[in-house]
N, C-alpha and C positions, 0 to 999 in steps of 0.2 A: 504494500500500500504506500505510495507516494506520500512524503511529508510535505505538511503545510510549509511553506516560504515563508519566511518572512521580511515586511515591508521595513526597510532603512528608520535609525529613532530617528533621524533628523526628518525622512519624512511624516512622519506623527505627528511632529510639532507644527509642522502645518496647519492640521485639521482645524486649532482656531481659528489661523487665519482664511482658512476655506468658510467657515461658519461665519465668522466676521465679516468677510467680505460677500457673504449671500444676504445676510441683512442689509447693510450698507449700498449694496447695489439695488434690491427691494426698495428702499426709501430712497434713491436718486433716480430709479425710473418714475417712482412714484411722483416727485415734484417735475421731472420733466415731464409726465403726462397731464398734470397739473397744469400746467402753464401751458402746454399745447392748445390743450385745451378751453383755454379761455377764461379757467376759473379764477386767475390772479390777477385780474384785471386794476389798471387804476381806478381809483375811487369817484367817482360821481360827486359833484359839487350839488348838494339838497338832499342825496339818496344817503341813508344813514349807512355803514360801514363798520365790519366786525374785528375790524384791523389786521394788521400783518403777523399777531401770534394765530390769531383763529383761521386765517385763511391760508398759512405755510401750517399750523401744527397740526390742525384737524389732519390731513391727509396726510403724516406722518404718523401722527398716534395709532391712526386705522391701519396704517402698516405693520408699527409694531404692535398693534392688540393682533392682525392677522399672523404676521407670525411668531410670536410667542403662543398662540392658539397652536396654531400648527406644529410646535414643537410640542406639545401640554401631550395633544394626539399621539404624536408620534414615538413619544416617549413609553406611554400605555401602551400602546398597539407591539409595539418590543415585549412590552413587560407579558403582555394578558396572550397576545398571540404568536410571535413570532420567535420568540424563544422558547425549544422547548422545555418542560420542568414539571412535576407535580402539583398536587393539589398548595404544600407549602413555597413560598416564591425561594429561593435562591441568593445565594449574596449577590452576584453579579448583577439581578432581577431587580432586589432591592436597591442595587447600586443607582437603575435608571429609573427607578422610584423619586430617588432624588433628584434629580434631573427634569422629572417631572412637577414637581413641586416649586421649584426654584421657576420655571416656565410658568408655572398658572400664579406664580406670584405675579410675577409680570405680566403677565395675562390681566389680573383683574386690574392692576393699576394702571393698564393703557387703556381697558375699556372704559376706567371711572373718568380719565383725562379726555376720553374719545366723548363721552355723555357730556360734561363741562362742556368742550367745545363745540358738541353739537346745537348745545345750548345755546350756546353764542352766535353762532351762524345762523342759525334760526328766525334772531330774534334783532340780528343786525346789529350787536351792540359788544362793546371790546369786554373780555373777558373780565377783567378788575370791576366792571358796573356791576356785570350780571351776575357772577357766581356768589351766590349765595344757600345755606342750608336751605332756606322758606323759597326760594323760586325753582330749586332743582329740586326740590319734593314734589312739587306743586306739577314740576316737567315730567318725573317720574309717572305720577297720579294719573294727570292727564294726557298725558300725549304718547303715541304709542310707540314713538320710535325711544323715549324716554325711559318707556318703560320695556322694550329690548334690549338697550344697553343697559337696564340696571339687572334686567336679571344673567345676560350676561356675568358682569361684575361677579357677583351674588354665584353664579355656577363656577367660575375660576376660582374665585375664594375659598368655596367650599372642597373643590378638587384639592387647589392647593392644601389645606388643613387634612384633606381625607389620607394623599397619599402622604402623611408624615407617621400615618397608625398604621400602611397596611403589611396585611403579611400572609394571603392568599391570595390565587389567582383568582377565585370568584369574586373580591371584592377588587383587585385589579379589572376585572371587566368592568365592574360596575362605574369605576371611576372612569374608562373609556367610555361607556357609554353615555355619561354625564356632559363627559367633556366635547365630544360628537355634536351634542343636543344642545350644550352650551352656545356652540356657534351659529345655532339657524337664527332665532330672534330675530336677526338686526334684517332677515332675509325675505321678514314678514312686510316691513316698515319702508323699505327702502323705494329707489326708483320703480321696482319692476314691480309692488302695489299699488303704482299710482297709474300702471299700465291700462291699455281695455278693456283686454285681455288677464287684469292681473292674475285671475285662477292659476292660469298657466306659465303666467311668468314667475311668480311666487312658488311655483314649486318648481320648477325647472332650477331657477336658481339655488333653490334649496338643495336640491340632487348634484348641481356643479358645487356646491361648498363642499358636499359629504365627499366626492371625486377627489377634489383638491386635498382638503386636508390629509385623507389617506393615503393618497400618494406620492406628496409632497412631506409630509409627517414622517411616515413608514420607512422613505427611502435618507433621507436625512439622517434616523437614529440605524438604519442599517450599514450608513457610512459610516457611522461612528462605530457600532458595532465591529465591522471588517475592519477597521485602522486603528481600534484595540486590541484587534487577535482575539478577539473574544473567543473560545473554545468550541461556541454553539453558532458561530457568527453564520457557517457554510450553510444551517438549516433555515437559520432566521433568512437569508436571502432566498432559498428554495422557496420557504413558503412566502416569502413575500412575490415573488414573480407574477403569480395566477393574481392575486392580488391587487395587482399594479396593472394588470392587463385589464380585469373591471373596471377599476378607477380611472382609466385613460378614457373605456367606451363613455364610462356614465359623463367624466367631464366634455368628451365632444357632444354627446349626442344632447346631455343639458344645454349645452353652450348652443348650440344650431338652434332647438328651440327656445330660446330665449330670447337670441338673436332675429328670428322669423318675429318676432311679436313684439319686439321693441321698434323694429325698422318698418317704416311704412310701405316702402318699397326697394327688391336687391338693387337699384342703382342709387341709393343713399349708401350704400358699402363705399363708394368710389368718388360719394361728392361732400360725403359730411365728413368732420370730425371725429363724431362718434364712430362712423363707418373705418377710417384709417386706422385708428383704435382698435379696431374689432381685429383688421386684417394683421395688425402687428402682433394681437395672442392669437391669429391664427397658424402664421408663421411660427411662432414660438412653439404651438401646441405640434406641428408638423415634424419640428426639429425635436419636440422629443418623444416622438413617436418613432423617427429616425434611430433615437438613441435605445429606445427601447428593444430595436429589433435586434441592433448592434448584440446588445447584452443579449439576447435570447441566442444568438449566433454564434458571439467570438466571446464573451465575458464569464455568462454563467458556464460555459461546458469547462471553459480554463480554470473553473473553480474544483471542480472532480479530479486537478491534480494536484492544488494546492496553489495554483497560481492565483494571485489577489491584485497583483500591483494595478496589471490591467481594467481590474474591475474599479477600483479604488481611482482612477485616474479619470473613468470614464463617468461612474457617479460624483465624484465632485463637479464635473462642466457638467453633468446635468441638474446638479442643485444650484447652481449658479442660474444656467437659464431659467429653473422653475422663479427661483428671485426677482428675475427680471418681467416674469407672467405676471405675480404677485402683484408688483409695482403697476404693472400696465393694469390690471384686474381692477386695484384701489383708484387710479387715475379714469379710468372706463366707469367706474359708478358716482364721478363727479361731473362726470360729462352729459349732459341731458343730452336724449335720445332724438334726432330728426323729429320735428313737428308736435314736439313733449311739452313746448310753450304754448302753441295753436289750441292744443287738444281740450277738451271743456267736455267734461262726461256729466250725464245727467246723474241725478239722484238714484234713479233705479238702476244705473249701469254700474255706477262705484260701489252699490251692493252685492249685485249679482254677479260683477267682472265683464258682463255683454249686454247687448241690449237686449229691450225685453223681444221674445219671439212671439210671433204672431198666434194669433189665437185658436186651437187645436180643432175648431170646427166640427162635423158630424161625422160619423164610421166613415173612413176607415184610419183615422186622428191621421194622415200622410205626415205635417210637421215630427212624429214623430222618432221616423226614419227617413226626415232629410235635414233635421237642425242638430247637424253632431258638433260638439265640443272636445275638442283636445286636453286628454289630461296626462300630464308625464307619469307621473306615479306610476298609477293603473298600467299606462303603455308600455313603458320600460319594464314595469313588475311585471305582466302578463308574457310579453316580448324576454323576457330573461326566466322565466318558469319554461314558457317553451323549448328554448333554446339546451335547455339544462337536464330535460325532462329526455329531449331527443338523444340528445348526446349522452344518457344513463341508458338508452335502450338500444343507442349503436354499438357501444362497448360491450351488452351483453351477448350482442348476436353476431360480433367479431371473434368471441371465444366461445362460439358454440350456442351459448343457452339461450334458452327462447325465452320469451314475455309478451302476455295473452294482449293482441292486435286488439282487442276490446276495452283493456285497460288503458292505452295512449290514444284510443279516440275519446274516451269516456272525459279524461284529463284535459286533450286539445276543447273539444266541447266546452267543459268545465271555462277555459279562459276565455272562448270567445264568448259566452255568452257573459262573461262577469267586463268583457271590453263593451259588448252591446251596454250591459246595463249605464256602465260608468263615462262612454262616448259618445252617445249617441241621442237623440229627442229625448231619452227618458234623465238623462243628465241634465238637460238644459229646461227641460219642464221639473224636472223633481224640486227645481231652486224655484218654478214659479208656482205650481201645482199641488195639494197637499195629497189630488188622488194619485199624482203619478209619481210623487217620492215615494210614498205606499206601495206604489208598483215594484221600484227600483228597493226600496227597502225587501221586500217579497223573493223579488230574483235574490238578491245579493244571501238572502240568512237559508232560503228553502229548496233553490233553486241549485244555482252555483254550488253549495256545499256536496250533494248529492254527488254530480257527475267527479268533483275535485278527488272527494273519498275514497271514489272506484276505482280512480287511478293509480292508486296505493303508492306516491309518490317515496313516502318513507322506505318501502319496501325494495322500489329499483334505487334509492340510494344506499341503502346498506349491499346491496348486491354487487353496484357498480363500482362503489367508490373502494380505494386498496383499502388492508386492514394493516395496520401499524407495526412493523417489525416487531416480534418479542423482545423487551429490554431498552424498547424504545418508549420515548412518550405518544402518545394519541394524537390521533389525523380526527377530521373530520368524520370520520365512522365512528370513531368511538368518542367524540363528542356526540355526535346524534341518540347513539345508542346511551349515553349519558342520560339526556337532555327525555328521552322517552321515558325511560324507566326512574325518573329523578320523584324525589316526593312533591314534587307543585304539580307537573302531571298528574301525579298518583290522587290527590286531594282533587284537582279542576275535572279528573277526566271519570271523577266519580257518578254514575247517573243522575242520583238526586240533583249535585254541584251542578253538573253539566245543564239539565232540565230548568233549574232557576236559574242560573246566567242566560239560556235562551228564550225563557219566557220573560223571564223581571225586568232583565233590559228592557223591551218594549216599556214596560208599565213607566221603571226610571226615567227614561227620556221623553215621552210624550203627555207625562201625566205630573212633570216637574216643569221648571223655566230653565231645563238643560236643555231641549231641543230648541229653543228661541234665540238661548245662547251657540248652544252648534250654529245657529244658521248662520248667525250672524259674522263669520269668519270664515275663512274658505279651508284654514288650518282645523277649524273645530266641522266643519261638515265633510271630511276628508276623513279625520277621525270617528267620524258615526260611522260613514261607511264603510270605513274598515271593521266597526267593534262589529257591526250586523254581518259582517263577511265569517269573522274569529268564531264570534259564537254558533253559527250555524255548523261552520269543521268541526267545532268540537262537539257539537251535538249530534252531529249524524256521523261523525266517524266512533262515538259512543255505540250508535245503533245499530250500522251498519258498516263501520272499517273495517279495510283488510289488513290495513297496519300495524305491526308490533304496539303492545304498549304496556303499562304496570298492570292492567287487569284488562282480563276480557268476561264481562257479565254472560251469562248464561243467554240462548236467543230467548227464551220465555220470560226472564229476566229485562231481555231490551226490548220483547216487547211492549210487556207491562208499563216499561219507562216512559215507549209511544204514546204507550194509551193514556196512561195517566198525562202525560204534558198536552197533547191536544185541546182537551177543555179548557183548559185558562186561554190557551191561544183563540180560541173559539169566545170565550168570554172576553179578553181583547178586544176583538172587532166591532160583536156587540154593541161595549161601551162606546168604543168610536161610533157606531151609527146612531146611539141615543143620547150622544151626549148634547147638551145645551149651549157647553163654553166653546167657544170656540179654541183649540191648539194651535199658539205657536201666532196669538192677534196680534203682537207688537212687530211682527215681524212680516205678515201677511198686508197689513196696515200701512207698513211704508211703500210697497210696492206698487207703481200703477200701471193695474190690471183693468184698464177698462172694460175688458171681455169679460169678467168675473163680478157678474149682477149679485151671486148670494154666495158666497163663502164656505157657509153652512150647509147646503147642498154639495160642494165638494168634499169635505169632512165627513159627509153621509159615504159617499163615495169612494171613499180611503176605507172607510168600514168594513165596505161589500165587498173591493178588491182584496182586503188580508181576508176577509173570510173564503171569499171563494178560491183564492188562489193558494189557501193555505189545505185546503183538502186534497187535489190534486196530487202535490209532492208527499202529500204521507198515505193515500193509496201505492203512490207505486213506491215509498220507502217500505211499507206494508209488505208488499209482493215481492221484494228485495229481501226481506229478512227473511223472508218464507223459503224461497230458493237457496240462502244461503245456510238455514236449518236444514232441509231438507239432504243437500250436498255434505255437511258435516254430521252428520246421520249416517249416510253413506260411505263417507271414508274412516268412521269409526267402526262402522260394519266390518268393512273392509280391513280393519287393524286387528280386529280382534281373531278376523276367520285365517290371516297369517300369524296370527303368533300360535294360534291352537292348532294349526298343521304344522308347527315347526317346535310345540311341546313346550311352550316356554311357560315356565312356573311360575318365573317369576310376575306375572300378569294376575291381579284376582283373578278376573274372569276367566280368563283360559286356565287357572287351577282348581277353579270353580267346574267349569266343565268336565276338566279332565277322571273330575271325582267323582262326574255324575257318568260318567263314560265305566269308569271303573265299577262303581256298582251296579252298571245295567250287566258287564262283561262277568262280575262276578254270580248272579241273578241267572245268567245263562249257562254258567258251567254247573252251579248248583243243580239247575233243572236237569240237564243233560245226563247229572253221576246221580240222580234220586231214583232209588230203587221201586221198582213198579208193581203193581199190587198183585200180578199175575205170578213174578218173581217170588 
């Protein structure tokens, strides 16, 4: 086995300056994007003026909260994934613990300087006026970009404070996972909410932050990793590749849509500012995609002999150029967008994200299925299930084993129909409509869940993915295999559990001021329909899953579960058609629906559709449990009648049998040697 090389101390002592000089270059693209862009303009004589701290430091603070953030990530993601180690973290683990802490200390104190200055530019007035306890509360309270940065703040602090206790990797994720979610806020608030389109910009952008950090984070502490010699460094870069290969699609394919909705038309690419902007992260994004190939080619295979220098040479210029994205990224969200001054949205479009759609008319509702709305989430999520689902079913049928043709249409089914739900007329009506969110609430918990189950997703991933050398730490198999048989499954995936998270939700949200509050964000109606996506899986993969899990209830067991949870879903609808108050009027109220004479008549009608649409799916979940009774019936048959031709005792039943075999045999010889009365 080939020993590792190793890298010159004197090049080691570089690494700061390699780090130093990727922030440094970050904050000097960042002011020359700045000033490209228009936003340092001289002062207007009458127009009031935030002065030259607020107008050179805001978009430097925003660099360094972005990458100290970035580092916070990247540091975790070392710690929680990319090193391998036990359930206990490791010194070296702990070592980038710290590392981590030191980062989100910094982190919170450039987001609190970034909130100050936001402050100030806001409100057109130099910092020494305006900062104050009583006005930045007050900015906090009410305003929301205020109140993004502060809990920003608020999420670094507490990362910083968590990782100084930890000393597992569960609570290592937890902290990555905190510090991920730390960074979307400001993604809510920003340009791309003020968009038409914001739905879509708002989350696109959120999906390019999650890209960036992870793979600008990841690759950062993997360089550091490899130019310590770290002992584990060879696996931490293994598992970061696939990794890095995600996070490039999700940051192009966010960026392209975000881009598509901020531009009014592709020849603003070529005549705005904002558009040459664009084209310089996309240059950038090109070149390290370049870089990336490079390393799949010549970097990583050179690391299976021990060679590093090359790789080490090749990720430093690629964190330099990510610096330089960074920089342009921060300057690209000071830059208003082509025709983002012009634009004047009505009141109903700054709620909804669009305008209002025309009115749904008599059978056969056609607006339906022609007013689709683009959502990334859904798209990408649906778009990377597939893609994932395929790729587990071509690797099994490359070594042979087969996988039932019915399972991966059942699955493909499953997404297209949860894309129809989420893209299409019932998306853009479910925000106007309260029968046809009922609709879309219907597909998403009764519909969807059904076909998703049958595909036994779980199952072709334990089959396809490898299983972890003995004496190594655990792959993603044996996290999954984890993660099924863990006690919070074993507690959620309980019947009863399962049956009240799928019934009570409805009651919780439509019968509280939580659905009024959902609606009202496009961040909290993204989250209903995911919780009605979550709880329908886990209610029908209770009833009817093919997948592994801590317990599988008896079928007479799931069915009783059936039967019992139908009635409250049936008393659900009920109450929707008799009820008096109307659901969800503060929110119904601001919209105008001129088409929409009585309210209450639609509310009737959200009633009729969960009820009728909610029998359907448990008929044929019904006839599905039945078949699959019926099949394991038959291959217990079937176990029992080869182990009792093959003598095995150890089985009750077949020693059961065997006893009664023996005394029929016995019974027969007796009669045979009894002497006969003639005798």
């Amino acid at each position: 086995m080939a020993t590792e090389t190793t890298i010159e101390p004197r090049r080691l002592h570089r690494l700061p300056l390699v780090l130093a000089a990727s922030l440094g270059l970050a904050v000097a693209v960042t002011v020359l994007a700045v000033r490209a862009s228009g936003g340092t303009g001289a002062a207007v004589p009458g127009i009031p003026d935030a002065g030259a701290l607020t107008t050179w430091g805001l978009p430097v603070a925003r660099t360094v909260t972005d990458a100290s953030a970035v580092a916070t990530v990247g540091a975790l993601l070392l710690v929680a994934v990319l090193l391998p180690g036990g359930k206990r973290l490791g010194t070296t683990q702990l070592c980038y613990l710290n590392w981590a802490a030191v980062s989100a200390a910094l982190w919170a104190v450039a987001s609190a300087a970034t909130l100050v200055l936001t402050l100030a530019d806001l409100f057109a007035q130099p910092v020494g006026e305006i900062a104050s306890p009583a006005v930045a509360a007050d900015f906090v309270i009410t305003d929301a970009q205020g109140r993004s940065y502060a809990l920003m703040t608020a999420a670094a602090g507490a990362i910083a404070t968590l990782c100084l206790g930890i000393g597992t990797a569960h609570w290592a994720r937890l902290a990555l996972g905190m510090a991920v979610a730390g960074m979307l806020p400001p993604a809510f608030t920003g340009h791309s909410s003020a968009a038409g389109n914001h739905d879509t910009a708002v989350t696109s952008l959120a999906l390019h932050l999650v890209g960036v950090v992870v793979w600008v984070g990841g690759l950062a502490f993997v360089l550091i990793a490899a130019a310590r010699r770290e002992k584990q460094a060879t696996d931490a870069v293994r598992r970061f590749s696939p990794l890095a290969g995600w996070a490039l699609i999700a940051v192009a394919a966010s960026g392209l849509v975000n881009a598509a909705v901020r531009l009014p038309s592709p020849a603003e690419v070529f005549t705005s500012r904002y558009g040459a902007m664009l084209l310089a992260k996309t240059v950038a994004l090109a070149a390290l995609c370049g870089i990336g190939w490079w390393h799949r080619r010549r970097t990583l295979p050179a690391l299976e002999s021990g060679t590093w220098r090359a790789f080490v040479r090749l990720a430093a210029g690629e964190l330099l150029l990510m610096a330089a994205a960074i920089g342009l990224a921060v300057g690209l969200s000071r830059t208003p967008a082509p025709g983002a001054a012009d634009a004047s949205l009505s009141p109903t479009e700054e709620l909804l994200g669009f305008s209002m759609p025309p009115p749904l008319g008599d059978f056969p509702w056609t607006p339906l299925f022609t007013q689709w709305h683009f959502d990334p989430l859904f798209a990408f999520g649906t778009a990377a299930a597939a893609l994932l689902y395929l790729a587990g079913v071509r690797k099994l049928r490359a070594r042979g084993d087969k996988w039932p043709v019915g399972r991966t249409i059942s699955w493909l089914l499953g997404l297209a129909v949860t894309v129809l739900a989420t893209m299409s007329g019932l998306a853009t009506y479910g925000k106007v409509l309260f029968s046809v969110h009922m609709g879309q609430h219907m597909i998403l918990a009764m519909t969807v869940p059904i076909l998703l189950v049958l595909g036994a997703p779980a199952t072709l991933a334990l089959r396809a993915l490898p299983a972890a050398p003995k004496g190594e730490p655990g792959g993603p198999r044996e996290l999954l295999l984890r993660l099924l048989h863990s006690r919070y499954v074993k507690v959620i995936s309980h019947p009863v559990v399962a049956s009240v998270l799928f019934v009570g939700s409805a009651f919780a949200v439509y019968y509280t001021s939580l659905f009024e509050t959902l609606m009202r964000s496009h961040l909290g109606h993204m989250v209903m329909l995911v919780h009605f996506l979550a709880v329908g899986l886990l209610f029908f993969w209770v009833i009817i899953g093919i997948d592994p899990g801590p317990r599988r209830p008896p079928h007479l067991g799931r069915l009783f579960a059936l039967i019992l949870t139908m009635p409250f879903h049936s008393w659900f609808s009920v109450s929707l058609m008799s009820s008096t108050h109307l659901i969800g009027e503060g929110w119904w109220s601001q919209l105008d629906r001129p088409w929409v004479a009585y309210p209450m008549d639609d509310q009737y009608d959200a009633g009729a559709i969960a009820w009728a649409t909610g029998d359907i799916p448990v008929l044929i979940t019904t006839i599905i449990l039945a078949i699959q009774w019926v099949r394991s019936d038959q291959r217990e048959a079937r176990r029992v009648d080869r182990q009792i031709e093959r003598g095995d005792a150890g089985d009750p039943l077949a020693a059961y049998n065997a006893y009664l075999a023996s005394l029929h045999a016995r019974d027969r010889h007796a009669a045979n040697t009894r002497p006969t009365e003639e005798s």
